[in-house]
ZALO-492768 format. One record per atom (N, C-alpha, C): residue in three letters; x, y, z. Coordinates in steps of 0.02 Angstrom, whole numbers, padded with zeros to 5 digits, always signed. Each point is the difference from the previous one (the first is absolute). Layout:
BEGIN
ALAXYZ...
***
This chain:
BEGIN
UNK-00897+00769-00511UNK+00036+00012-00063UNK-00033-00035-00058UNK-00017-00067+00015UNK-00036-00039-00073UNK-00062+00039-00014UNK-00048+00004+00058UNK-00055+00041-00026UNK+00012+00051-00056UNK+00061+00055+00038UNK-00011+00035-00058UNK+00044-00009-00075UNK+00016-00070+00022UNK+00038-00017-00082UNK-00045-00028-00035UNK-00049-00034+00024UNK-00068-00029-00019UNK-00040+00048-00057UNK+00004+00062+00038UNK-00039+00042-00023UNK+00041+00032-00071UNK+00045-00037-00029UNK+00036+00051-00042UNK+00001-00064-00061UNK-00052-00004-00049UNK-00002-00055-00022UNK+00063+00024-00075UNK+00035+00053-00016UNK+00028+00003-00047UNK+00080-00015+00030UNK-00015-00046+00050UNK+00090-00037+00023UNK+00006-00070-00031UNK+00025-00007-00019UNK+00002-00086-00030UNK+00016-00039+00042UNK-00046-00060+00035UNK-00017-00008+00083UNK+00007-00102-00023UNK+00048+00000+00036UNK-00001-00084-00007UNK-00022-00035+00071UNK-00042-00046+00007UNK+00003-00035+00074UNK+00001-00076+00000UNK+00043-00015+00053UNK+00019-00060-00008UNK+00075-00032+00032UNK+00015-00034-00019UNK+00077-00010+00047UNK+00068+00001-00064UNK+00051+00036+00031UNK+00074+00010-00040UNK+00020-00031+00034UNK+00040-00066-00057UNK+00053-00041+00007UNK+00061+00021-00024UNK+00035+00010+00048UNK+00077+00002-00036UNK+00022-00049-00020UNK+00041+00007-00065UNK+00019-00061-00032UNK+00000+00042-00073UNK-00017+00066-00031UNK+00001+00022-00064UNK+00029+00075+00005UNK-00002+00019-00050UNK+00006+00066-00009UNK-00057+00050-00021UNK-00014+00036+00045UNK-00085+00027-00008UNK-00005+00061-00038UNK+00070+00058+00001UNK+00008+00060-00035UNK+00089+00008-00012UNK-00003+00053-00044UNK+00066+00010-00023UNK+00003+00050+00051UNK+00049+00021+00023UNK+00048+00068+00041UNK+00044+00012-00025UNK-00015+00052-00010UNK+00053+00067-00047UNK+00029+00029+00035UNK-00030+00019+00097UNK+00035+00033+00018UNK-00022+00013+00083UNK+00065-00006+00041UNK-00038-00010+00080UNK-00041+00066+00010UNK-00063+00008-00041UNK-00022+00061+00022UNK-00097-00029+00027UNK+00001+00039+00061UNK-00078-00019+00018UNK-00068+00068-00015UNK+00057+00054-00016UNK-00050+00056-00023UNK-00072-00002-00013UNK-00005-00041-00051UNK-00051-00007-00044UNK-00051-00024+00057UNK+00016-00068+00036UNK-00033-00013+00059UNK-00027+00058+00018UNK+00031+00040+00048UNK-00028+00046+00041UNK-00036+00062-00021UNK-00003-00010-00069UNK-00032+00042-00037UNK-00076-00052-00008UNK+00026-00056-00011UNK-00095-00033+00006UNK-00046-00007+00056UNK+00047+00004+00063UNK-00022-00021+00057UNK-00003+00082+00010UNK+00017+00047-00004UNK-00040+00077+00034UNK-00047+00011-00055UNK-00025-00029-00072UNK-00044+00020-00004UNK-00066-00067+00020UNK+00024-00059+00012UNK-00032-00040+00037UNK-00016+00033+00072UNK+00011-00021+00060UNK+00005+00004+00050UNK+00015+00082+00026UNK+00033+00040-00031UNK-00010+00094+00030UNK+00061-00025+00058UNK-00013+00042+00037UNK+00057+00023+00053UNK+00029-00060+00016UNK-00056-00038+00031UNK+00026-00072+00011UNK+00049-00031-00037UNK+00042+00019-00059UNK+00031-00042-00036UNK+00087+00012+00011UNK+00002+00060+00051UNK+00058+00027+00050UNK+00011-00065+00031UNK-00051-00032+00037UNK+00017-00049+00048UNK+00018-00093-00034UNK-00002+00011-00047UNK-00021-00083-00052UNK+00113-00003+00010UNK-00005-00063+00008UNK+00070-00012-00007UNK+00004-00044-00035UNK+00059+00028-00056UNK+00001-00039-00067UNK+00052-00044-00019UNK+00011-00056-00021UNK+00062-00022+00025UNK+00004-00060-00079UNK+00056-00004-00023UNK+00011-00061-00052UNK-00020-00064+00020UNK-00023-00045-00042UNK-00004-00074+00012UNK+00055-00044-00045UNK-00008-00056+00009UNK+00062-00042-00034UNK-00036+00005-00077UNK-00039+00018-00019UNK-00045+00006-00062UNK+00030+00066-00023UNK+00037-00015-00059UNK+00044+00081-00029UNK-00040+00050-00032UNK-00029+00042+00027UNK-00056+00046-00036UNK-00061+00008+00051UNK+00011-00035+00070UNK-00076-00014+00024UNK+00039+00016+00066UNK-00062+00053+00022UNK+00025+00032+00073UNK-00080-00004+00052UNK+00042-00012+00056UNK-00061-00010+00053UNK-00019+00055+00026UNK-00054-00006+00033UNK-00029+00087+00021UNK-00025-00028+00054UNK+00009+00029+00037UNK-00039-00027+00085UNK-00020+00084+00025UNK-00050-00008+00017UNK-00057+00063+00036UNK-00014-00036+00066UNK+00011+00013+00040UNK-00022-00025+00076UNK-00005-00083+00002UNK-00053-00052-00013UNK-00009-00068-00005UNK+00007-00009-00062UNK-00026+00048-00063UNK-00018-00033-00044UNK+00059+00007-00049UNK+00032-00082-00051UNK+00060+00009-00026UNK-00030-00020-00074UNK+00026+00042-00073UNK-00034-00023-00048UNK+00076+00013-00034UNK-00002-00022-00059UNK+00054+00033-00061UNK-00016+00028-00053UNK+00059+00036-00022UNK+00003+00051-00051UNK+00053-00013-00057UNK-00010+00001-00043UNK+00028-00004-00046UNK+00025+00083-00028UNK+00098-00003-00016UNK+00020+00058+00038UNK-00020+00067-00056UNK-00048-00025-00073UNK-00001+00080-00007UNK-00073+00009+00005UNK-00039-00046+00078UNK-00062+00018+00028UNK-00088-00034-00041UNK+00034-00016-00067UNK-00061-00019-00031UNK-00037-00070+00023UNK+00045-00043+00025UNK-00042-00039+00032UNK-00007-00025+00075UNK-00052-00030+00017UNK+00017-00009+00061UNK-00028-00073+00007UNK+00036-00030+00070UNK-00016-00078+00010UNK-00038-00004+00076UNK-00061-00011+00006UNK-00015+00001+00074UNK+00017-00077+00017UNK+00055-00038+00035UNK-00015-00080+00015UNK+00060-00042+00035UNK+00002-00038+00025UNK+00065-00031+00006UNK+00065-00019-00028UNK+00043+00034+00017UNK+00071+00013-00036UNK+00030-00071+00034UNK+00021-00066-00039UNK+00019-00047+00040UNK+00073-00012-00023UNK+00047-00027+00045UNK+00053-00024-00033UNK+00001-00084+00004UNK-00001-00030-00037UNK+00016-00093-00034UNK+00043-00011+00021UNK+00041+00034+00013UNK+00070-00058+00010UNK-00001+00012+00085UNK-00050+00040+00047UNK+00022-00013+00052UNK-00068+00005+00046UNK-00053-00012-00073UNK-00086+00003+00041UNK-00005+00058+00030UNK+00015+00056+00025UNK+00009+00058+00026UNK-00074+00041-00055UNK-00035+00007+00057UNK-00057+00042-00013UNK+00033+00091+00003UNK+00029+00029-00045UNK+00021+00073+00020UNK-00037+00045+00015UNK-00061-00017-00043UNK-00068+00059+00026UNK-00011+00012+00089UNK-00016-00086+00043UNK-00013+00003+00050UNK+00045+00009+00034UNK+00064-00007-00018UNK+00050+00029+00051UNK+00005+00054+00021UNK+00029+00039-00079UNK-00031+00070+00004UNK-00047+00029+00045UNK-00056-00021-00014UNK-00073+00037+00075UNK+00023-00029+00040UNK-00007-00057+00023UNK+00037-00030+00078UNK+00063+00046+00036UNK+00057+00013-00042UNK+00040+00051+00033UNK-00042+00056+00013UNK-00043+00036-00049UNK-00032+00084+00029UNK-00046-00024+00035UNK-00058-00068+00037UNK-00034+00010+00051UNK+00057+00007+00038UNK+00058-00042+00023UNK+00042-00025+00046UNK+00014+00061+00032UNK+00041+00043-00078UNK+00005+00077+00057UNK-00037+00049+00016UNK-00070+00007-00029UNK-00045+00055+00017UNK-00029-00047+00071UNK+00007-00079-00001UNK-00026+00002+00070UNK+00038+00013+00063UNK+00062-00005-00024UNK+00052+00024+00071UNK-00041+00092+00017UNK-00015+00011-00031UNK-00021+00080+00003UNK-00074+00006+00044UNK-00020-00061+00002UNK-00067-00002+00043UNK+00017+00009+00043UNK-00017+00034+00051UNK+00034+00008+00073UNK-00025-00084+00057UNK+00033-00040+00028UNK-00026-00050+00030UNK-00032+00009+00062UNK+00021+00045+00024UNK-00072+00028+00048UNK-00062+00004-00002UNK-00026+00014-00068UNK-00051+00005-00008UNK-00029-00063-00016UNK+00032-00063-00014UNK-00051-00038-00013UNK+00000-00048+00060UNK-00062-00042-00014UNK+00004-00057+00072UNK+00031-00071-00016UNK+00030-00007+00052UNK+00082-00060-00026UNK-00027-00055+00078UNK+00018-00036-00068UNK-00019-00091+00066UNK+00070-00023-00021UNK+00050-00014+00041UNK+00041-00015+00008UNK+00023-00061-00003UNK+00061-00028-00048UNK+00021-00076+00002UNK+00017-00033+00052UNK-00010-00074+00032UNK+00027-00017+00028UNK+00079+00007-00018UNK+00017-00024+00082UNK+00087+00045-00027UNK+00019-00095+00006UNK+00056-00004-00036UNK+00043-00077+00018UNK+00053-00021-00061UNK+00030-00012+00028UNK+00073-00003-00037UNK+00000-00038-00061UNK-00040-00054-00002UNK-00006-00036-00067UNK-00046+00033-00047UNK-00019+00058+00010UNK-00056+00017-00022UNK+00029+00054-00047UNK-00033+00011-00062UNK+00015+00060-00047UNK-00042+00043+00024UNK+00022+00071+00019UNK-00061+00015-00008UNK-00011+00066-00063UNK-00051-00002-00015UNK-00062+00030-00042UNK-00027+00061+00006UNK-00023+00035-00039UNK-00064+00070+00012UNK-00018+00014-00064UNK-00076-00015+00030UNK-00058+00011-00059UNK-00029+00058+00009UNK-00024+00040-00046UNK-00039+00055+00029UNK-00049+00011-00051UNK-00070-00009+00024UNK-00060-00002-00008UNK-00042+00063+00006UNK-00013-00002-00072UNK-00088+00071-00010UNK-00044-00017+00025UNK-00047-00001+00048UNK-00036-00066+00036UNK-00062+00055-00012UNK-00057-00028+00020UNK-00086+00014+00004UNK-00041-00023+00047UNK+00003+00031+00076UNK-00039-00052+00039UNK-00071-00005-00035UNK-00035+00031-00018UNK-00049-00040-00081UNK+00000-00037-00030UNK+00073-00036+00006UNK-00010-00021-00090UNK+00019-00083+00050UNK-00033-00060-00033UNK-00020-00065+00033UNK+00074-00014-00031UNK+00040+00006-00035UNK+00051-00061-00018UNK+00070+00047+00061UNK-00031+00049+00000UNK+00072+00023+00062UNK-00030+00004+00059UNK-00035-00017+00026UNK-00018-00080+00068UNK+00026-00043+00004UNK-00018-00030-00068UNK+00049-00060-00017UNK+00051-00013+00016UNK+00045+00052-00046UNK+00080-00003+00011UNK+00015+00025+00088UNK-00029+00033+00020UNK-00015+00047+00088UNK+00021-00078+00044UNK-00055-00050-00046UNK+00023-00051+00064UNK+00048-00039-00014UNK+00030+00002-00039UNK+00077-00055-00022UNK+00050+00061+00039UNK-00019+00037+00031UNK+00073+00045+00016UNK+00017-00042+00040UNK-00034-00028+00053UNK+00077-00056+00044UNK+00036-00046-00030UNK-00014-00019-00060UNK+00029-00048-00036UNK+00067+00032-00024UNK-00012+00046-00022UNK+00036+00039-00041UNK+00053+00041+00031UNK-00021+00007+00085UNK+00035+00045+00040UNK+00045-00072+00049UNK-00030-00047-00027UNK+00038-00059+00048UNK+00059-00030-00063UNK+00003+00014-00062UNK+00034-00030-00052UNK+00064+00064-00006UNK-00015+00061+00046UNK+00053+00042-00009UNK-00004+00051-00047UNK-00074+00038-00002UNK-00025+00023-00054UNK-00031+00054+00042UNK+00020+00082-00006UNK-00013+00059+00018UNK-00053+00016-00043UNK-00087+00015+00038UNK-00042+00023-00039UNK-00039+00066+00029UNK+00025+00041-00083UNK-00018+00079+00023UNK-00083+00036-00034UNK-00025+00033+00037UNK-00049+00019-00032UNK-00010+00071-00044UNK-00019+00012-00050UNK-00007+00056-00029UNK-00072+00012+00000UNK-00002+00048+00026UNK-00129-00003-00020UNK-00009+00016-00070UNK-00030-00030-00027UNK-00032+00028-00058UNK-00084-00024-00007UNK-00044+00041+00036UNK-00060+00007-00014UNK-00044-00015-00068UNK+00004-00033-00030UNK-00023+00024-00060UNK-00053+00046-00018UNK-00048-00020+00035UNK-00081+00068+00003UNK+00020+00051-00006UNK+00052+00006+00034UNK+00016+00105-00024UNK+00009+00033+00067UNK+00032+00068+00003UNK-00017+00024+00061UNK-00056+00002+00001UNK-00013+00016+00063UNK-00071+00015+00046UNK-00049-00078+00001UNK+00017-00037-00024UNK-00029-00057+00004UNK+00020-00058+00058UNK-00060-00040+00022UNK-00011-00055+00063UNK+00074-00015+00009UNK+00026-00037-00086UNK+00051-00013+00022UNK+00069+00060+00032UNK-00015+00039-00043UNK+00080+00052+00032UNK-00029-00002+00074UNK-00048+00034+00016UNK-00015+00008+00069UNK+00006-00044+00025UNK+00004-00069+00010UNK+00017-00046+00044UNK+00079-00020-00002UNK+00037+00021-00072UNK+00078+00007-00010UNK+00010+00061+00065UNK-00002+00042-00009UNK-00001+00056+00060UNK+00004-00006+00059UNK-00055-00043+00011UNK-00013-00030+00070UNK+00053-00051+00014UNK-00002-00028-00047UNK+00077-00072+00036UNK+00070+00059+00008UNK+00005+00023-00052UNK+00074+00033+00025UNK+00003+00051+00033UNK-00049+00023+00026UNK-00016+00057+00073UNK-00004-00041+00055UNK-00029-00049+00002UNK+00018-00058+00043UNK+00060-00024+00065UNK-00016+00023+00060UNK+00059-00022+00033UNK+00054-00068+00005UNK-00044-00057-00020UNK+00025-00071-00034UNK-00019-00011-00075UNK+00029+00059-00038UNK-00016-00026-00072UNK-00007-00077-00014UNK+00073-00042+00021UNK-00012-00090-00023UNK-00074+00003+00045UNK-00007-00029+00011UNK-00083-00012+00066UNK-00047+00030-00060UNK-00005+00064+00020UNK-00054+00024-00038UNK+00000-00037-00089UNK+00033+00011-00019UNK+00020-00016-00087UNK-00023-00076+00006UNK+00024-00059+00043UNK-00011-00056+00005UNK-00064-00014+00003UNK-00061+00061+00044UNK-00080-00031+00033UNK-00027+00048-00059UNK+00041+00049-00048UNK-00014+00022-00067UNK-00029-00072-00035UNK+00068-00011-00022UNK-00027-00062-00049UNK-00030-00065+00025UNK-00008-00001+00075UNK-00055-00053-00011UNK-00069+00042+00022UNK+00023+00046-00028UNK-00094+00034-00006UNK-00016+00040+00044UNK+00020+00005+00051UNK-00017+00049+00080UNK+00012+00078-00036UNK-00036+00021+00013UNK+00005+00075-00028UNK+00041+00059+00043UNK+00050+00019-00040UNK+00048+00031+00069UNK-00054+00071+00025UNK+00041+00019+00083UNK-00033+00052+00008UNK+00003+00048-00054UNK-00043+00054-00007UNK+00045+00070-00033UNK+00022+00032+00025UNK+00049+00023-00033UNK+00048+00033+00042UNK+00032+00053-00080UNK+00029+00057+00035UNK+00037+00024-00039UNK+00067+00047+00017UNK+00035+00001-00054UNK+00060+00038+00042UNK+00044+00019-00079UNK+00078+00034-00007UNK+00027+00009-00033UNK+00024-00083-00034UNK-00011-00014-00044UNK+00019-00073-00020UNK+00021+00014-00081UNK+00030-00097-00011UNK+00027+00025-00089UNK-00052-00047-00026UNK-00051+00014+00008UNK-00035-00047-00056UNK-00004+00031-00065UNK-00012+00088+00002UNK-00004-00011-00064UNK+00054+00015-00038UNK+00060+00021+00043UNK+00055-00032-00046UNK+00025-00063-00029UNK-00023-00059+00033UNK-00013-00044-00026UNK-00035-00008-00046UNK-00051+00024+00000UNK-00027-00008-00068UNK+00018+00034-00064UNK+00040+00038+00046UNK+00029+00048-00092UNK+00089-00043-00013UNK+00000-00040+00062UNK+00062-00050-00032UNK-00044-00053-00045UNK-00049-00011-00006UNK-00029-00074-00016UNK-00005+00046-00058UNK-00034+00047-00044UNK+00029+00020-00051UNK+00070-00001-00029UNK+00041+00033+00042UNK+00064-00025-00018UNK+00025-00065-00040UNK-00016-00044+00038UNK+00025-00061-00013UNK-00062-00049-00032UNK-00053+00063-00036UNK-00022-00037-00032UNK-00061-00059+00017UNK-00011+00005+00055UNK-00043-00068+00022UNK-00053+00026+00001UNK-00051-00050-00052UNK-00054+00001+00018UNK-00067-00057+00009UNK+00017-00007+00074UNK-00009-00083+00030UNK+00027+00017+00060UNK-00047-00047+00031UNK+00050-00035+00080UNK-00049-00034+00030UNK+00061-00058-00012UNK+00066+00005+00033UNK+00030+00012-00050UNK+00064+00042+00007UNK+00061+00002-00052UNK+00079+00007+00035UNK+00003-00059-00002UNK+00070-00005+00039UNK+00085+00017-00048UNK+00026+00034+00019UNK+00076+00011+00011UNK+00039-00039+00012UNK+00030-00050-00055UNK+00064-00042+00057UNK+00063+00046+00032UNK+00045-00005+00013UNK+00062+00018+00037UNK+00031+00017-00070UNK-00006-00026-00051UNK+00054-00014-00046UNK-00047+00067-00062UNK-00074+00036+00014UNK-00006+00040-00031UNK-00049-00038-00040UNK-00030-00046-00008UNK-00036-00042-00056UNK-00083+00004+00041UNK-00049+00026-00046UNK-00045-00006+00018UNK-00061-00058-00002UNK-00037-00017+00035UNK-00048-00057-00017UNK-00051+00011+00013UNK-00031+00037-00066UNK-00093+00044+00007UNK-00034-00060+00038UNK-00043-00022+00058UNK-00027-00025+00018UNK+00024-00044+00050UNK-00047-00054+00024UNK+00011-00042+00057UNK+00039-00047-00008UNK+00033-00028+00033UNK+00063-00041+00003UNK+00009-00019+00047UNK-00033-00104-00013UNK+00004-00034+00073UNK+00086+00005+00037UNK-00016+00023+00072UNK+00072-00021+00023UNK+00053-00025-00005UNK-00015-00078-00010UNK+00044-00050-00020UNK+00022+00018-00057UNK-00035+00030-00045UNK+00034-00007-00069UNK+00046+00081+00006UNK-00020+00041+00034UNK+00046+00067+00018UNK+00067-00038+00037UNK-00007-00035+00041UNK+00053-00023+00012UNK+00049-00047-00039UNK-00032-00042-00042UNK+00050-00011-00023UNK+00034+00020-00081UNK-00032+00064+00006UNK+00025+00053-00053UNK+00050+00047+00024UNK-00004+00005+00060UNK+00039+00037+00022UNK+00073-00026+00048UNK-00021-00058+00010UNK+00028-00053-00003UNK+00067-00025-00047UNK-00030-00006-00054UNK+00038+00003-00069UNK+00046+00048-00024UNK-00006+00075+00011UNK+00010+00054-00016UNK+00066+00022+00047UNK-00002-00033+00067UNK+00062-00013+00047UNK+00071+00006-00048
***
């Protein structure tokens, strides 16, 4: 959606972060018309799907398109790409906002398809689920590959999503392929990232639906982890400190 708002330089385009605490426009009237008149000639069909909704800012309405959440000012002339915060209660609204739409477009991932290392189970224990765009390519999700007992001993469910970056038909997809055609995906995925090259193998698999979720949600990187709570964290993230973020979030 920004791309093609990018491309429309006669929008009056602010970036940066909104503090609530003022009054940003006058409202004359609960009407979002005008909106959806900027956003179909912004965005075209796509602008059916944008859900538009008031903010505590009288005149200033939010627009959310799949991840991405910007505002509108309601008779469309301007727009704010940035963090909508509230002061009196630190409440980031922008990231909440996306955190709820990963949360539910990821219930929609089917969990079959990805490969799941399982929490230790124990009663004092919270437990957790992270779910990870991973790259057996890519050196920092090795990394994180070997903190999974840490993480699976602290009560912390870790799921895999493939996202190849090279592209189809590339070393890496083909060896994504191979782990989840794999009769011991964990095994195989594990002698993945410390380098053992899985057999090849091939069969009906979701890698590259996975990769058209990693569009979805926007990632471009991995590791890119998912907390439970919908909040994303582009990159690597020592264990300990996943834990006690998530930890916190209890």
């Amino acid at each position: 959606m920004l791309k093609a708002i990018y491309k429309k330089t006669l929008i009056g385009f602010v970036s940066g972060t909104l503090l609530i605490g003022c009054t940003a426009f006058v409202q004359a009237a609960d009407d979002s018309s005008a909106i959806q008149k900027r956003l179909q000639e912004i965005v075209g069909p796509d602008a059916a799907n944008a859900e538009i909704s008031k903010t505590a800012i009288t005149g200033l309405y939010q627009i959310q398109l799949g991840m991405t959440v910007v505002y509108m000012s309601q008779d469309g002339q301007f727009l704010v790409n940035g963090n909508l915060i509230n002061l009196d209660t630190q409440t980031n609204l922008t990231k909440q906002a996306q955190s709820k739409a990963r949360k539910l477009a990821l219930a929609e991932v089917p969990g079959k398809s990805m490969i799941v290392y399982p929490a230790k189970e124990g009663k004092d224990k919270a437990k957790h689920t992270i779910t990870v765009f991973t790259d057996i390519d890519c050196p920092y999700c090795a990394k994180l590959h070997k903190e999974i007992p840490a993480l699976n001993e602290a009560g912390i469910n870790v799921r895999y999503i493939s996202y190849p970056r090279a592209g189809m038909g590339s070393p890496s997809y083909l060896k994504a392929v191979s782990v989840w055609c794999s009769a011991d995906k964990n095994k195989t995925m594990d002698d993945a990232m410390a380098g053992i090259a899985p057999e090849g193998k091939q069969c009906v698999n979701p890698v590259r639906d996975h990769m058209m979720q990693a569009e979805r949600f926007e990632v471009n990187g991995t590791p890119n982890i998912i907390l439970d709570s919908g909040e994303l964290l582009p990159g690597y993230v020592p264990a300990k400190k996943l834990i006690e973020m998530l930890k916190s979030s209890s």
